[in-house]
C-alpha positions in Angstrom: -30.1 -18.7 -15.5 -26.6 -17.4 -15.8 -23.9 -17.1 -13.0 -23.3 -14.0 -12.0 -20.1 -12.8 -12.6 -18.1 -13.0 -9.7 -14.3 -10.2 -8.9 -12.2 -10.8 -6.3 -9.4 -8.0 -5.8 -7.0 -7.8 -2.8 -3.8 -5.1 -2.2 -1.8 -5.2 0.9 -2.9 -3.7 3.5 -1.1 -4.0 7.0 2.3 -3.4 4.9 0.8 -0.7 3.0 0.1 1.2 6.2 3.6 0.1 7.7 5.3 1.5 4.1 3.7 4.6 4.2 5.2 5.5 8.0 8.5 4.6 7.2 8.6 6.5 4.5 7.3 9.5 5.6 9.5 9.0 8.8 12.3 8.6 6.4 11.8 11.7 3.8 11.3 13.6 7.4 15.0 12.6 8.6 16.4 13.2 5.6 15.1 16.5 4.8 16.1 17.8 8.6 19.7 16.2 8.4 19.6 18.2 5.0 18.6 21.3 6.8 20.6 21.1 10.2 24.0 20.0 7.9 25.5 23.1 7.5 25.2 24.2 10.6 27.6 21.6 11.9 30.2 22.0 14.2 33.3 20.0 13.0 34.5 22.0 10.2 33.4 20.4 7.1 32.0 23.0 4.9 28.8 21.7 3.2 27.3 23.2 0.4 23.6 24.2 -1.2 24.3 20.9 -3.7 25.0 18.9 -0.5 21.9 19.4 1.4 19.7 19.0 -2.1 21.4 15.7 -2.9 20.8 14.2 1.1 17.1 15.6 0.8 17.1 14.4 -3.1 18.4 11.0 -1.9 15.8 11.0 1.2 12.9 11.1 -1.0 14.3 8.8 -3.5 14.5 6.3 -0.4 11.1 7.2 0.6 10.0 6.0 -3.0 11.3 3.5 -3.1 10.0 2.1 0.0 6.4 3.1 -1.0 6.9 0.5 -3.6 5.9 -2.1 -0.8 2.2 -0.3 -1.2 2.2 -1.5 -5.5 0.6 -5.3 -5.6 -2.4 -5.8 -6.9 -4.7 -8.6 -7.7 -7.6 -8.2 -9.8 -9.3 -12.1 -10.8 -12.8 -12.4 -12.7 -13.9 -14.5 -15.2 -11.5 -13.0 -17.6 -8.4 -14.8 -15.5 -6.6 -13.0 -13.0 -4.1 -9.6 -13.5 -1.5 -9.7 -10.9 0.9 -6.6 -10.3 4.3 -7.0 -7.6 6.0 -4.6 -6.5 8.1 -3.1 -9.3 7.1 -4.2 -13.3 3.3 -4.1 -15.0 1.0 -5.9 -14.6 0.9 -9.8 -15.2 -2.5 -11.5 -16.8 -3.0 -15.2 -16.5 -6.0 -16.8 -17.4 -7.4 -19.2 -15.4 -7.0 -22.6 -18.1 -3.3 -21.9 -17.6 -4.1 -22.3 -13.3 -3.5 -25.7 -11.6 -4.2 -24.4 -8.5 -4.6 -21.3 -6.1 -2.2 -22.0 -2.9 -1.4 -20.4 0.4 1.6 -23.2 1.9 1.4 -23.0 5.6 4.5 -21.1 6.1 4.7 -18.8 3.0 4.2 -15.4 3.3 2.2 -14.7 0.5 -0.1 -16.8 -1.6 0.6 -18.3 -4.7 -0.7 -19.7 -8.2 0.7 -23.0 -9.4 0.9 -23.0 -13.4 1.9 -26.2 -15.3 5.4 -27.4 -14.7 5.2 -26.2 -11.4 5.4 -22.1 -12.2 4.8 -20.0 -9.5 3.1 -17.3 -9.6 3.5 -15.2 -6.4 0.6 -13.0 -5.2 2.3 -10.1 -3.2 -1.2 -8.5 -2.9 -2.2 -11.3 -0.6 0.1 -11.1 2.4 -0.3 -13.0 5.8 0.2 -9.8 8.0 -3.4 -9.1 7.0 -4.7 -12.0 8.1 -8.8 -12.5 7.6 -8.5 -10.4 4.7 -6.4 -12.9 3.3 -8.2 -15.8 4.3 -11.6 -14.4 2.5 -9.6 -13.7 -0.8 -7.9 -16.8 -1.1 -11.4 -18.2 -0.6 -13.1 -16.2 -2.8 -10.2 -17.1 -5.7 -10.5 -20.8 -5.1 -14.2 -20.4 -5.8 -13.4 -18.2 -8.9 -10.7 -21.3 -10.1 -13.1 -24.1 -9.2 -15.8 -22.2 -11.3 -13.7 -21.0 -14.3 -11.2 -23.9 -14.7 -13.8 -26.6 -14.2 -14.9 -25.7 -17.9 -11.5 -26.0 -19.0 -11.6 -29.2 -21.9 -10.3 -32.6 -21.0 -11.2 -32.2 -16.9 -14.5 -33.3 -15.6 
């Protein structure tokens, strides 16, 4: 009988929520300061262009912050994809893993490759606690399974 194929995938989630506040409480400021600017009292004449490039620069702030809500860890017996918060997508496969790590003070968890690479999982943050716990569980399981049939380890 063959083992069932077994997909661990994680995103932030705490942060995620935290992100998408800020950013809306952000693009909200911005847009307003845009909107109350010309009605200023202190003799500065402010323009259409002005209030479009403090709203424009608002949202762009807003994006930018909604980055934090990108990682993305997707493992199965394929290896694992792995996404931070700006770039693509990063695939490892699992011969190429030495080990799946959370260090006691670290923020996020890890992959160790040969020669001591890191590989930083941003999808599994410890602001979300259990969540964590279970996935780094769940991708130990996957890396004991997957690189135990890796050639020259028994």
């Amino acid at each position: 009988m063959s083992q069932p194929s077994l997909t661990v995938t994680a995103r932030p989630v705490k942060s995620a929520r935290i992100a998408v506040l800020v950013a809306a409480v952000v693009a909200v400021a911005f847009v307003i300061i845009a909107v109350l600017l010309p009605h200023t009292t202190d003799g500065v004449n402010f323009t259409a262009a002005d209030q479009v490039g403090i709203g424009g620069t608002g949202l762009l702030v807003a994006v930018g912050i909604l980055a934090l809500t990108r990682p993305r860890l997707h493992a199965d017996a394929g290896g694992l994809d792995v996404r931070a918060f700006f770039g693509s997508s990063r695939h490892v496969d699992w011969d190429l893993v030495t080990a799946v790590d959370f260090p006691p003070k670290a923020r996020f968890g890890r992959l160790v490759l040969p020669g001591d690479e890191l590989i930083v999982l941003y999808a599994v943050q410890r602001a979300d606690a259990e969540r964590s716990v279970l996935v780094m569980r769940e991708l130990r399981a996957l890396h004991k399974l997957y690189a135990a049939s890796r050639p020259g380890e028994g």
